[in-house]
Phi, psi and omega in degrees: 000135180271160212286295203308326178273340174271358166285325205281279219318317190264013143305304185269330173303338170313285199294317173316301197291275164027273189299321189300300152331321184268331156345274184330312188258010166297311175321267153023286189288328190277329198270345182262358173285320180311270144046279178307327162299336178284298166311336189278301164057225167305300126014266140345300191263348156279357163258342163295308190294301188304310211279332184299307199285327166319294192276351177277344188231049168233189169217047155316285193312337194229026155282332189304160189300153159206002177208139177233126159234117203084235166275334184253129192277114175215152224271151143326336161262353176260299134029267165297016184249310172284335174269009144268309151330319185299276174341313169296315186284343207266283157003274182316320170258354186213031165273320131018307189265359209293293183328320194272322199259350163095341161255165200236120176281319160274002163282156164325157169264300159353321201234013168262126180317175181240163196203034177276313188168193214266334203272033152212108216291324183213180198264336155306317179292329165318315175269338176305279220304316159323325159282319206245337167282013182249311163320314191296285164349273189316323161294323179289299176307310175337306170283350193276319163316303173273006156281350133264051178102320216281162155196162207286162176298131167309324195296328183281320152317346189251334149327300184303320172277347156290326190304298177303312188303301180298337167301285226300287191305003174248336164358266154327292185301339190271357191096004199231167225250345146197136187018293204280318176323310177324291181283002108334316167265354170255015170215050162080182194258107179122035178249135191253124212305297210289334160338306201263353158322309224270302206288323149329319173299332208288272203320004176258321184303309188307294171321314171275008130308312134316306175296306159343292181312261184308021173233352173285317199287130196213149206229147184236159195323334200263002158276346168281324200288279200284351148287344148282320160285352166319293140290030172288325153343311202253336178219022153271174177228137193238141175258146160177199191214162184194104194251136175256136145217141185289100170293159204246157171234167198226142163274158193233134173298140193290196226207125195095172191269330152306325198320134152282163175295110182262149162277152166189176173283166181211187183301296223295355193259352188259336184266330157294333149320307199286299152328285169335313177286328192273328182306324188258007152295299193315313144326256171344287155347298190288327184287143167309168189296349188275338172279322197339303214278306179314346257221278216284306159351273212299306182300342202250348153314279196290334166233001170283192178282138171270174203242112166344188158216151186225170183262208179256028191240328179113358178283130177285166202220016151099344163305178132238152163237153190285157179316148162230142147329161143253142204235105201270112165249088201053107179235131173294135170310332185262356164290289176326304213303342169306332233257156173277320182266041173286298162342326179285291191281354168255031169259134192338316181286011197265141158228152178290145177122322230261124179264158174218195132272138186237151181262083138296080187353142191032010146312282165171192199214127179303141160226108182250145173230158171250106157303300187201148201188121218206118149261153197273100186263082188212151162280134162290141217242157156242107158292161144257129168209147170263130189257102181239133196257182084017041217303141184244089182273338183273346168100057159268309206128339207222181210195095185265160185303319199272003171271307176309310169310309188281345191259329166264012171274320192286314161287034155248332171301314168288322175281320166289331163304310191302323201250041138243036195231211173282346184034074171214168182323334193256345181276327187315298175283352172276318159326311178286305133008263160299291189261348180287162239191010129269113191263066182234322166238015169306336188237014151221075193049029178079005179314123141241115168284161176035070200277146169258154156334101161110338175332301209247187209286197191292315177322294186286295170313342178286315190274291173329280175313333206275138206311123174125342251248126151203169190358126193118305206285171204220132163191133156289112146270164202233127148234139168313336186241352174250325198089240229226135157228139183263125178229146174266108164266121196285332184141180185306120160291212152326151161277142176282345170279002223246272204313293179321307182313324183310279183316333190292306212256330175299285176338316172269327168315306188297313171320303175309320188273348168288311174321312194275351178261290201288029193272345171286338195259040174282341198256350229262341194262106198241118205260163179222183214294352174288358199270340182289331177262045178253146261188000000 
């Protein structure tokens, strides 16, 4: 091989090995990029997964908008805050009724029918529609307030964060493991300490504002006057006596080829009825006026049904007793007005002594006397008082002596404070203030006006009514279920039949005047796409 060819040969193997080399490490290079795409990736979608497991267990989703009402936004956790409150207030007056209304409180409310009527597909929605008519409210009066000024009190800001301390701080006892899950489960999911801050401030603001509204409406005595005999029906108190005798039924073939078979009355059982009722009418009728009620007693002995007797399982034990009246004793007008012979005993022409037979249609037939029929002409008083409960500190559920003994160590403390001070109405109410443990009067010196008879529980109506009682005195009462109260009696109210006319007429003013302030937001509540996370 000549010199020339063996140059050219290791020329190109330079170049063969070259290319192989740059081959090579192109490879090299497309295979760690590919490597990188995979990790960037793999990456991606494990930062997906992460940021997924983040917002499923936050309350991202309920921040989001879901109302817009007027100029003002609120979230799916402001939302669910009302709708739950709705709930709670629903709950608080009619759980009692939970059997009769079709709901189950430990199920979703979401996925139970509402079985109130047509107008709502299911009880979530029922409390939604509710929530957002609370809202619609609250905004409104709220901004009307503070375009005249108003804002809340320290003393009421400072009610509200106790209102919060004390949830958080019921927490644990309640089963949850801190403050804030706890208020999540009682105002919903995204709901938050400053959230439920905010909207207690509002909904107080709303309030107080209202209230504001309905005490401008004023009345002069002859407009009080006749709004009371307007409703006298429903708030004198009536005395009487009263007996059913029942007509026996018989069975009857239903009607149809299936029918079952009914009980009912028939004339003769109703005319035997009848009879029964007028003997102990006659009776009565016949007694002097001073005799009647022994009269009516004696008749309904002797001819009314007598009454099994049972054991204390509820079995009967083959005995009787003779029959009795029922006996209407200072009974409210509006107690009556249930009654089937209420038309009878509230008419204007009733005197005492006077009887009748009353017709329950198909039925029985009613034997009534009229006693008496009284408005209550007494003033209703204004107090101050301090409220110290009981604490259940160890959680059993009860309220033991030495829990009681600290709760009345402590309203011994507060009372020996007071009657080492100035002891006059303004030390009273700054003490209350401070130590009272109500919040319906914590924040405006322990006040209450125009207290009525029978209002607060016996302790307390007892020390208010009692004779002799004035302006000055000071005493602690105990009831089992509210606790310790130190009451101021500031004095004398309302005449209470003055009040009751009030309250009648204020109810309807306001109403009206509520139709006619919110007839501008009817159109104002617009829902946005957060509304799928209100809960």
């Amino acid at each position: 091989m000549s010199a020339s060819q063996d140059k050219k040969k290791r020329t190109q193997q330079r170049a063969e090995g070259t290319e192989r080399r740059q081959v090579a490490a192109q490879k090299e290079s497309a295979e760690k990029k590919k490597e990188r795409v995979r990790w960037t990736i793999g990456g991606i979608l494990i930062a997906l997964l992460i940021i997924g497991i983040l917002v499923g267990n936050s309350s991202l989703f309920y921040r989001q908008s879901a109302l817009k009402v007027g100029d003002e936004t609120f979230s799916a956790a402001q939302v669910n805050y009302y709708a739950n409150t709705a709930y709670q207030n629903w709950y608080s007056q009619y759980g009692s009724m939970l059997q009769y209304m079709g709901l189950d409180t430990n199920q979703p409310i979401k996925s139970q029918a509402y079985s109130m009527g047509d107008e709502y597909e299911t009880w979530g929605d029922y409390f939604i529609a509710n929530a957002k008519e609370s809202i619609k409210q609250i905004v409104a009066m709220s901004e009307a307030a503070e375009a005249e000024g108003m804002s809340l009190t320290e003393d009421e800001l400072a009610s509200i964060d106790e209102q919060i301390a004390e949830i958080k701080s019921n927490a644990k006892t309640a089963g949850f493991g801190s403050g804030a899950k706890y208020l999540q489960a009682l105002f919903g999911q995204g709901a938050t300490e400053s959230i439920v801050r905010q909207e207690m401030q509002r909904s107080m603001l709303a309030s107080d504002y209202a209230a504001k509204m309905q005490e401008s409406f004023t009345y002069t005595a002859d407009e009080l006057a006749a709004e009371y005999k307007e409703h006298a029906n429903d708030y004198d108190i009536f005395n009487g006596m009263y007996y059913y005798v029942a007509a026996e039924t018989v069975e009857v073939e239903g009607e149809g080829e299936d029918a079952e078979p009914t009980q009912e009355t028939t004339d003769e059982t109703m005319a035997e009825a009848k009879k029964v009722a007028d003997e102990i009418a006659k009776a009565v009728a016949e007694a002097e006026p001073a005799a009647k009620a022994d009269a009516f007693t004696k008749a309904v002995a002797e001819l009314g049904e007598p009454v099994a007797e049972t054991d204390s399982e509820g079995n009967e034990t083959g005995e009787t007793t003779p029959a009795e009246p029922q006996v209407m004793e200072d009974v409210a007008g509006s107690s009556v007005s249930a009654q089937a012979f209420a038309e009878w005993m509230q008419d204007a022409s009733r005197k005492a002594g006077d009887s009748t037979v009353y017709e329950q249609e198909d039925a029985g037939y009613y034997v009534v006397l009229f006693q008496s029929r009284e408005t209550e002409e007494y003033n209703t008083v204004n107090v101050r008082h301090i409220l110290v409960q009981a604490e259940d500190t160890d959680g059993d559920g009860t309220i033991s002596d030495e829990e009681k003994a600290a709760a009345e160590e402590k309203m011994n403390d507060i009372k020996a404070e007071w009657e080492a001070g100035e002891q006059t109405e303004d030390a009273f109410a700054a003490l209350a203030n401070e130590y009272s443990e109500d919040p319906g009067s914590n924040t405006n010196g322990g006040l209450y006006e125009n207290v009525y008879k029978n209002q607060m529980v016996a302790e307390f109506n007892d020390f208010c009514f009692a004779e002799g009682r004035k302006a000055g005195d000071v005493d602690v009462v105990y009831n089992e279920n509210t606790g310790y109260h130190l009451i101021y009696f500031v004095g004398e109210g309302m005449a209470y039949t003055d009040y009751v006319a009030q309250n009648l007429l204020r109810s309807e003013d306001f109403s009206s005047w509520q139709e006619e302030f919110m007839a501008d937001w009817e159109d104002a509540v617009t829902e946005l796409r957060g509304m799928k996370y209100v809960d």
